[in-house]
C-alpha positions as CSV (number, residue, x, y, z in Angstrom):
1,X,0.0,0.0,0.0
2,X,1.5,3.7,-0.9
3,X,0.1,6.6,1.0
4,X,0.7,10.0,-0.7
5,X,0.6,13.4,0.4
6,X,0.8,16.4,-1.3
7,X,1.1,20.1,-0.6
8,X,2.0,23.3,-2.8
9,X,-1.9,24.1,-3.8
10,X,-3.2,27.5,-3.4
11,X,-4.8,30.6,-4.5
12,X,-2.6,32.5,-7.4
13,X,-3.2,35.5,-10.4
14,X,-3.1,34.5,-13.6
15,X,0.4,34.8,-15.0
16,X,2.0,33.4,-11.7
17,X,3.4,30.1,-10.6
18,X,2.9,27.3,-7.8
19,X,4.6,24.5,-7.4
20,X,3.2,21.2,-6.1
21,X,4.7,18.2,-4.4
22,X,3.7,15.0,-3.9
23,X,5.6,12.6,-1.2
24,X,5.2,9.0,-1.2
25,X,5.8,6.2,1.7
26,X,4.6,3.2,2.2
27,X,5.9,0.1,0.1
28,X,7.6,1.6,-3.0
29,X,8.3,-0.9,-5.9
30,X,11.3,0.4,-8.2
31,X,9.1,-0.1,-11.4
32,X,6.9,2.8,-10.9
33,X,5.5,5.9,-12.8
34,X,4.1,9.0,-10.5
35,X,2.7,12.1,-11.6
36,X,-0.4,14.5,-11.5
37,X,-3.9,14.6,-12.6
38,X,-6.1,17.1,-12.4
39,X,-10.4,17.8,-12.0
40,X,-11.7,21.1,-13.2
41,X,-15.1,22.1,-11.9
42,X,-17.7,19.9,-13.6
43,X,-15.0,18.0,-16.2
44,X,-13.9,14.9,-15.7
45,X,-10.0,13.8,-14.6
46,X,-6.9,14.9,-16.8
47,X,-3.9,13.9,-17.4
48,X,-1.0,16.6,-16.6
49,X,2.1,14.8,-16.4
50,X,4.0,12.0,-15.3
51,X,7.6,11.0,-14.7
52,X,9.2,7.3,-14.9
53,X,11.9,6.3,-12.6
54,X,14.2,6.9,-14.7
55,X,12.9,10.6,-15.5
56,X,10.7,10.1,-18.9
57,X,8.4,12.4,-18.9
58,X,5.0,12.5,-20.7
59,X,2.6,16.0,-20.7
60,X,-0.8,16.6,-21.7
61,X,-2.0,19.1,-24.1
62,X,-2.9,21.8,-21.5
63,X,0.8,21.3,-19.7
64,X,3.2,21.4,-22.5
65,X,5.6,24.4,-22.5
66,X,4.5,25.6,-19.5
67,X,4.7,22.9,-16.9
68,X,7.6,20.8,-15.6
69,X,7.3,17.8,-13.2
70,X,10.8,16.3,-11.8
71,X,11.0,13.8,-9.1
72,X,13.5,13.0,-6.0
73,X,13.8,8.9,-6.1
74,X,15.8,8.9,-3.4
75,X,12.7,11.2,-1.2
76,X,10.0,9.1,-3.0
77,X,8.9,12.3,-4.4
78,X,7.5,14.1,-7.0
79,X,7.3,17.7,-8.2
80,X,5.2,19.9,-10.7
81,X,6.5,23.5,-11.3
82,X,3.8,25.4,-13.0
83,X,4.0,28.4,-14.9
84,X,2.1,31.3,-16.5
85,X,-1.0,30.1,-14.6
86,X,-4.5,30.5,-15.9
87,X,-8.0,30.8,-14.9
88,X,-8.4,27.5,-17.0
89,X,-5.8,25.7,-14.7
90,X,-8.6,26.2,-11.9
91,X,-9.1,22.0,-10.2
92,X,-8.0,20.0,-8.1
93,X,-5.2,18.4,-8.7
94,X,-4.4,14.4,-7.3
95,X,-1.0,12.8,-7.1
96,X,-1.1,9.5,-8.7
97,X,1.3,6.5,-8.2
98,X,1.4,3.9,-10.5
99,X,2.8,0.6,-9.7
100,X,4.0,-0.7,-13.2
101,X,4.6,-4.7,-11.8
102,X,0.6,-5.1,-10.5
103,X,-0.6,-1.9,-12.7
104,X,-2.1,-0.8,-9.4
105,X,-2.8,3.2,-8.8
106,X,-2.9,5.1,-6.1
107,X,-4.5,8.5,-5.5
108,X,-3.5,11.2,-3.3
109,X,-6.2,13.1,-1.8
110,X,-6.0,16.0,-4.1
111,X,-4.5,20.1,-3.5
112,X,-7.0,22.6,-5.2
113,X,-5.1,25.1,-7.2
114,X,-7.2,28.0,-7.8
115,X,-6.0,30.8,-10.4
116,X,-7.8,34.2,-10.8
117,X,-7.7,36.6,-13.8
């Protein structure tokens, strides 16, 4: 079982940056993927980005250019620097761990990021 806990949500302007963080613990297999989804208001869950082990990185659409995501292995940790915020970057946003031997997920309990124009 991984428990996750993130921090780094928060009320910004558009134009300005947060940065999240997501800290794992628990029983950590080596063949894992972690990253970040996200939940506007009334849409259903988005990928934003998500890092291998081994630092491969994959982005979606909305993230590209102007998000980064970097993990600490040796922390069990995992980071999303965001950038030139929107209003449309407005949900919540859940740490996800991905065991890649049992293709199991786990969820953190989401950080609301809330950007005003």
């Amino acid at each position: 079982q991984v428990q996750l806990v993130e921090s780094g949500g928060g009320l910004v302007q558009a134009g300005g940056s947060l940065r999240l963080s997501c800290a794992a613990s628990g029983i950590i297999f080596s063949s894992n993927v972690m990253g970040w989804y996200r939940q506007p208001p009334g849409k259903q869950r988005e990928l934003v980005a998500v890092i291998t082990k081994g630092g491969s990185t994959n982005y979606g659409d909305s993230a590209k250019g102007r998000f980064t995501i970097s993990r600490d292995n040796a922390k069990n940790t995992v980071y999303l620097q965001m950038n030139r915020l929107n209003p449309e970057d407005t949900a919540v946003y859940y740490c996800n761990y991905h065991n890649g031997l049992t293709q199991r997920d786990s969820w953190g309990q989401g950080t609301q990021v809330t950007v005003t124009s």
